[in-house]
C-alpha positions as CSV (number, residue, x, y, z in Angstrom):
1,X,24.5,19.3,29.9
2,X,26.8,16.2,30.3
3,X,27.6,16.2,34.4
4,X,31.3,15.1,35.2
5,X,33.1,13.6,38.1
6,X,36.9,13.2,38.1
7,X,37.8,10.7,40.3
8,X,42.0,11.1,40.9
9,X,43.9,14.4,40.4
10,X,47.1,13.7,39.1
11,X,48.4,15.0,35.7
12,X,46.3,13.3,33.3
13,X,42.8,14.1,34.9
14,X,44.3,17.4,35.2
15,X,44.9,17.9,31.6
16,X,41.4,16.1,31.0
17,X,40.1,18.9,33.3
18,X,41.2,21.5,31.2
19,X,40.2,19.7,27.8
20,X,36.7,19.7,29.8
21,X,37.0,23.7,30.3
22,X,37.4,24.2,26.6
23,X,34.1,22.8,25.5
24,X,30.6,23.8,26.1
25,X,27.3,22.0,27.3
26,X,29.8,19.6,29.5
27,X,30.7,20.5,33.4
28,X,32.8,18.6,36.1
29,X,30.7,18.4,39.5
30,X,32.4,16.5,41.5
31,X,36.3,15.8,42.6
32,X,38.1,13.1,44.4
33,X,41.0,12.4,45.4
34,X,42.8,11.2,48.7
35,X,45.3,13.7,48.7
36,X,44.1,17.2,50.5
37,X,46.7,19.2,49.0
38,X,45.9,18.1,45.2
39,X,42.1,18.6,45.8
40,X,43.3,22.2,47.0
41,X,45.4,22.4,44.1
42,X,42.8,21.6,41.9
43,X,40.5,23.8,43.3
44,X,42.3,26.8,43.3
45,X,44.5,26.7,40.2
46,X,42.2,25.2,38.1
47,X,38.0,25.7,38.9
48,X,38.9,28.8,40.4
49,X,40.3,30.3,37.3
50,X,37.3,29.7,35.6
51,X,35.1,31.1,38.7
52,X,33.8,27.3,39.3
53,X,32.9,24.6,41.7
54,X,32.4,21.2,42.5
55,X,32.0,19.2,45.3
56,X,35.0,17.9,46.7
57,X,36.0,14.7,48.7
58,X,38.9,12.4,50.0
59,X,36.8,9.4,49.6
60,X,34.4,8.7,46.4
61,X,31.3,7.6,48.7
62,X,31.0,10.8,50.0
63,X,29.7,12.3,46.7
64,X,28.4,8.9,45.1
65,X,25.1,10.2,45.4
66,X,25.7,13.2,42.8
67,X,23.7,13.4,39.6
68,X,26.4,12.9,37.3
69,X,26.5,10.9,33.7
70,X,30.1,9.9,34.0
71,X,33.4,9.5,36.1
72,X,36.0,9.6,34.5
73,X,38.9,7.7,36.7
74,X,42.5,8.2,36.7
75,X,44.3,6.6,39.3
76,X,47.0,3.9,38.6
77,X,47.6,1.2,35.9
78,X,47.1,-1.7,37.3
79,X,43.6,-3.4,37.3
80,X,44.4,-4.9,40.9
81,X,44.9,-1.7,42.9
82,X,41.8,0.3,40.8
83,X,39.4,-3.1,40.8
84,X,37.5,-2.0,44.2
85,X,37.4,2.2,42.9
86,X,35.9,1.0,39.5
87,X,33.3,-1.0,41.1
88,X,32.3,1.8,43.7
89,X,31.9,3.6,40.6
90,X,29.7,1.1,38.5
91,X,27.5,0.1,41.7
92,X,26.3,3.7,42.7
93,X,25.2,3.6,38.9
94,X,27.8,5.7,36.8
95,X,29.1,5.5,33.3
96,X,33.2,4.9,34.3
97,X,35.7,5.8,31.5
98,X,39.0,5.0,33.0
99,X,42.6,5.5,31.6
100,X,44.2,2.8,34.0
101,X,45.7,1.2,31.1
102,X,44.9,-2.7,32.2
103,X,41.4,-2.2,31.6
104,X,41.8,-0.8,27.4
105,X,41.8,-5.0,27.2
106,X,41.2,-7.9,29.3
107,X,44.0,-10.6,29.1
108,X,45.5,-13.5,31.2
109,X,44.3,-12.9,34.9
110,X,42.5,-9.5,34.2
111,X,39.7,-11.4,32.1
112,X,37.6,-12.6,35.2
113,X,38.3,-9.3,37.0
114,X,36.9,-7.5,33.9
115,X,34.0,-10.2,33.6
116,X,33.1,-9.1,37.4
117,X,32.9,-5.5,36.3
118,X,31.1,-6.1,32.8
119,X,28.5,-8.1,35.5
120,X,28.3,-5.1,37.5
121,X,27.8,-2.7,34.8
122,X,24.8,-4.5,33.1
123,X,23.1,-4.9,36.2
124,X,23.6,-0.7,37.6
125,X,22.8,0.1,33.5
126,X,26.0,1.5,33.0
127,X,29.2,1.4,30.6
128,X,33.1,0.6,31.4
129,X,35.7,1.9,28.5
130,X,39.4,1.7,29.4
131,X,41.2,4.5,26.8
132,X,43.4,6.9,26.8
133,X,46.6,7.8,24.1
134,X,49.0,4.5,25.0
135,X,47.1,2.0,25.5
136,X,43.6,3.0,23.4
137,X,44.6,4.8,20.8
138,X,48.0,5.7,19.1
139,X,49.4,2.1,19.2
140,X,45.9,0.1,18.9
141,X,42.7,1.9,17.6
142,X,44.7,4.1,15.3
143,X,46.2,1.1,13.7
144,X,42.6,-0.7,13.2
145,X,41.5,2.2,11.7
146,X,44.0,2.2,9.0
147,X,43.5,-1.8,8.8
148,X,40.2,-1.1,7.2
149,X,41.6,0.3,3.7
150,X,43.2,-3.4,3.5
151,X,41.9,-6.2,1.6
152,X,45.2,-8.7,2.6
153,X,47.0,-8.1,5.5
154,X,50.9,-10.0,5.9
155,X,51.8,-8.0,9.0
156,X,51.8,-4.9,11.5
157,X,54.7,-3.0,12.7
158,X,54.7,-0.3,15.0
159,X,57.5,1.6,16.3
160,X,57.1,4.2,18.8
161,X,59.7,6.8,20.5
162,X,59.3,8.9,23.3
163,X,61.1,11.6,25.3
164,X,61.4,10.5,29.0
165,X,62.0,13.9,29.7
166,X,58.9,15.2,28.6
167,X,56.5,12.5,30.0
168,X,54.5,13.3,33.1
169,X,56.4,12.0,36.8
170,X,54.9,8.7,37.0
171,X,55.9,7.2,33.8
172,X,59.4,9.1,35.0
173,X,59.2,6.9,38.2
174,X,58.5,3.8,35.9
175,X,61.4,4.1,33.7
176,X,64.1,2.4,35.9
177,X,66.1,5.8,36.3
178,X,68.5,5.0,39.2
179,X,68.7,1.3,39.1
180,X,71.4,-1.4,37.6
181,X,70.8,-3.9,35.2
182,X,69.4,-6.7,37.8
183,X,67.3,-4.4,39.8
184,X,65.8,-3.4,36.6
185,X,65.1,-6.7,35.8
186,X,63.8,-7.5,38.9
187,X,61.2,-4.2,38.9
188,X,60.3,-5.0,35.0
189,X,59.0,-8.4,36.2
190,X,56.8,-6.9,39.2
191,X,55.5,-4.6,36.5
192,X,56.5,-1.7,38.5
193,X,59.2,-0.6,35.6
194,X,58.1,-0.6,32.4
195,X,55.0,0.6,30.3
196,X,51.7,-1.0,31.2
197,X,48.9,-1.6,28.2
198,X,51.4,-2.7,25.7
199,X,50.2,-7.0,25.2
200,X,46.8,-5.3,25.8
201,X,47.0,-2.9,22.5
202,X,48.3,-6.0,20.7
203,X,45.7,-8.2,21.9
204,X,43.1,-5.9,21.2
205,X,44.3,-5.6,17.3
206,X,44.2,-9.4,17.1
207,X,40.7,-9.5,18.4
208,X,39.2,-6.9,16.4
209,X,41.1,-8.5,13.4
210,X,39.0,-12.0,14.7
211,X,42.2,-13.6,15.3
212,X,41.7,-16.1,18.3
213,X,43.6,-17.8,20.7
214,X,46.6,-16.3,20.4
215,X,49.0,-15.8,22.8
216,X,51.3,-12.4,23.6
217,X,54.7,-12.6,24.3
218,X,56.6,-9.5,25.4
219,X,60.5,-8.2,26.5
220,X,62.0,-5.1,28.0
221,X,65.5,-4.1,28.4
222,X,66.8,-1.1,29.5
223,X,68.1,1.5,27.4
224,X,71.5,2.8,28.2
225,X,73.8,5.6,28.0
226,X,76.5,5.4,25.1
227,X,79.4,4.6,26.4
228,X,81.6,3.9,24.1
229,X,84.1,0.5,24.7
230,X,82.4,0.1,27.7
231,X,80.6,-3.6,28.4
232,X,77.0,-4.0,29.5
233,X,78.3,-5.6,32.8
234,X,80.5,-2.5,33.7
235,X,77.7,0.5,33.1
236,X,76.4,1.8,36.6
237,X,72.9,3.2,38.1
238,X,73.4,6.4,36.0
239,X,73.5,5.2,32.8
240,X,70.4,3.4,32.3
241,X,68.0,6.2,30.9
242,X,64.8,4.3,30.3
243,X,63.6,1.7,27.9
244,X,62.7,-0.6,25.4
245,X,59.8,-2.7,25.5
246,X,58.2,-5.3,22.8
247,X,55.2,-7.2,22.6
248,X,54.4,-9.3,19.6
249,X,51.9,-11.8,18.6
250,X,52.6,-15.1,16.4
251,X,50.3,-16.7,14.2
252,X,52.0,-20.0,13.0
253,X,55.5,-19.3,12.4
254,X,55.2,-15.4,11.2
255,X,54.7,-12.7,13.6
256,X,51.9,-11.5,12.8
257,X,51.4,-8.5,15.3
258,X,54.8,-6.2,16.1
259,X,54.3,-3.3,18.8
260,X,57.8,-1.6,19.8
261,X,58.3,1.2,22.1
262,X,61.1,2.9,23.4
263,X,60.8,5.8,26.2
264,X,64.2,7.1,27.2
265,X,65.7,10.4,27.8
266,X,66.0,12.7,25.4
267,X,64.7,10.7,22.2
268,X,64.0,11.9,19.3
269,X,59.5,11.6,19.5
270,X,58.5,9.6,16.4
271,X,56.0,7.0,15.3
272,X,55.5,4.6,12.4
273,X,53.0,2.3,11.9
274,X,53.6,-0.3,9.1
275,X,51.2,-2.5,7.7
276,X,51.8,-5.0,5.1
277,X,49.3,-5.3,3.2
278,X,47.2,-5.2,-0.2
279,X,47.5,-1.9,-0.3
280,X,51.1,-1.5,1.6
281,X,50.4,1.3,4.3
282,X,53.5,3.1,6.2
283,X,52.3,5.9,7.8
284,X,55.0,8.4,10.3
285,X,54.0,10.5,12.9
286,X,55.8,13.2,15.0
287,X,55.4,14.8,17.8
288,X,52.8,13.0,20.0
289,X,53.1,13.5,23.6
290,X,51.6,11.5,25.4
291,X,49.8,13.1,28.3
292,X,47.6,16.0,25.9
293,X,46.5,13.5,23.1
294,X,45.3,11.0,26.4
295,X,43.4,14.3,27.7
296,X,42.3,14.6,23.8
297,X,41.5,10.8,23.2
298,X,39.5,10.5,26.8
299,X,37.2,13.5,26.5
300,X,36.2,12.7,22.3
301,X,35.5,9.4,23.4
302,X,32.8,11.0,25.7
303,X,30.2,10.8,23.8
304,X,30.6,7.2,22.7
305,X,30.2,6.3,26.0
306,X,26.3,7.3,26.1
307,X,25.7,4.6,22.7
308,X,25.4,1.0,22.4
309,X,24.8,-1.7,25.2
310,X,25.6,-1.8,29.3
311,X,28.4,-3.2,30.0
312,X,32.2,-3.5,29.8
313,X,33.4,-2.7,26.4
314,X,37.2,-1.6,24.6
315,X,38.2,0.9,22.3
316,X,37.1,-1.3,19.3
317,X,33.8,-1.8,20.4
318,X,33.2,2.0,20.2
319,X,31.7,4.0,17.1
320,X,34.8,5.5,16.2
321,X,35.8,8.4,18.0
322,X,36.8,12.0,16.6
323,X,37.3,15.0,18.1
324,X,34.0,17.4,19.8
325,X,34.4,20.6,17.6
326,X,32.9,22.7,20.7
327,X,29.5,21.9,21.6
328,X,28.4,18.7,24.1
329,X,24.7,19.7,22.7
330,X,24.6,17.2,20.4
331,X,25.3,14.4,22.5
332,X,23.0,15.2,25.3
333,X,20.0,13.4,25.1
């Protein structure tokens, strides 16, 4: 029996929970969360359905000394503000899979944060993966994937849409929904608008592609309401409707690595990945929303997370993950 904590209650370890309640030989034993009322929540709409329990706490040290074999962490994006819950985590001994999206891959200032916690984990005996749908799988380990039935690679292109509307209240909160053009600007470059994991997914591509030193460049621009014969400078608070963002690597003078996503209300949900190559690849998707494939992609990736070395390690460091049928037996040791 694989033993579970869930360390933040928000929608995505909520939909993790459930992915959890579908499968067999796998259990959640502990929750945390600062908020009282989601732990209630959680409690009651979710174990209690299913006639469960699990210790419960505000604060992660009071349960740090469960038997568990992983927490799994959802909290915020940003490696700064989860650093200090991640290394609770790691020093009371647990396997951590985390779905704050700075961690799927460590670049610029992250890379000595994540060298702390990849220090941490080899000494406690324990493994760090950062995953989830967006960063970790649909715009990164998908592609490499694809990569591998390619003897020449040119190029890789990949365009994703997504309905705002339908994308959980925190991403709603990060699209820029109530601001003009400079306060949007102002918020993208705080990183408080915007999607976070995006240079990290193209990053991770080059390196798994062994393609070093490079460096990613990135934009985001809002995305507006149609207006027609109106000019950019005369559109209001209303009309900006969420976003476009890019990040792209170059490798001498061709861009290499393309990565272009675009969340805005009521878009049209579609993805292509384009890779030009010997074979040509051009593969469209439909239809991915976000917040169930991240519940999907974190608990398949759970029993990776049991194989290899201690340590920090990324998506492509993983055997490659697929879904669990049913059964946890098999990966129990």
């Amino acid at each position: 029996m694989i033993k579970v904590i869930l360390y933040g209650l928000g929608e995505t370890n909520r939909e993790i929970a459930k992915a959890i309640l579908d499968k067999k030989n796998i259990e959640i034993v502990g929750i945390v969360d600062k908020d009282p009322q989601k732990l209630k929540y959680f409690i009651d709409k979710i174990l209690g359905v299913h006639k469960l329990k699990a210790r419960a706490a505000e604060k992660f040290s009071d349960i740090s000394n469960l038997k568990a074999d992983l927490v799994i962490h959802s909290t915020t994006p940003l490696l700064k503000d989860v650093c200090e819950q991640l290394e609770e985590c790691l020093n009371a001994g647990y396997n951590v899979l985390t779905t704050s999206e700075e961690v799927a891959f460590p670049i610029g200032r992250n890379e000595d944060v994540i060298k702390k916690l990849d220090d941490i984990a080899k000494r406690k005996g324990a493994r760090l993966l950062g995953t989830g749908s967006n960063p970790g799988f649909v715009m990164d380990t998908l592609v490499l994937l694809l990569t591998a039935m390619c003897r020449k690679m040119k190029s890789i292109t990949v365009t994703r849409v997504e309905d705002l509307s339908k994308r959980e209240a925190d991403m709603k909160n990060r699209a820029g929904l109530g601001m003009n053009t400079g306060e949007f600007e102002e918020n993208a470059r705080k990183k408080i608008v915007g999607h976070i994991g995006l240079a990290e997914s193209a990053a991770m591509i080059a390196d798994a592609l062994g393609i070093k030193s490079v460096k990613v460049e990135s934009s985001i621009k809002p995305v507006l309401k149609e207006r027609p014969k109106k000019k950019l400078a005369q559109f209001k608070q209303k009309d900006i409707i969420g976003f476009s963002q890019k990040a792209w690597i170059t490798v001498g003078r061709e861009k290499l690595i393309s990565l272009n996503l675009d969340i805005y209300w009521d878009a049209q949900p579609c993805q292509e990945i384009i890779i030009d190559g010997e074979p040509g690849i051009n593969i469209k998707l439909n239809n991915i929303e976000s917040k169930t494939t991240t519940a999907a992609v974190v608990v398949n990736s759970i029993p990776k997370m049991f194989r290899g070395s201690h340590g920090y390690r990324t998506m492509k460091d993983v055997c490659l993950p697929c879904m669990v049928f049913s059964d946890f037996a098999k990966f129990v040791k």
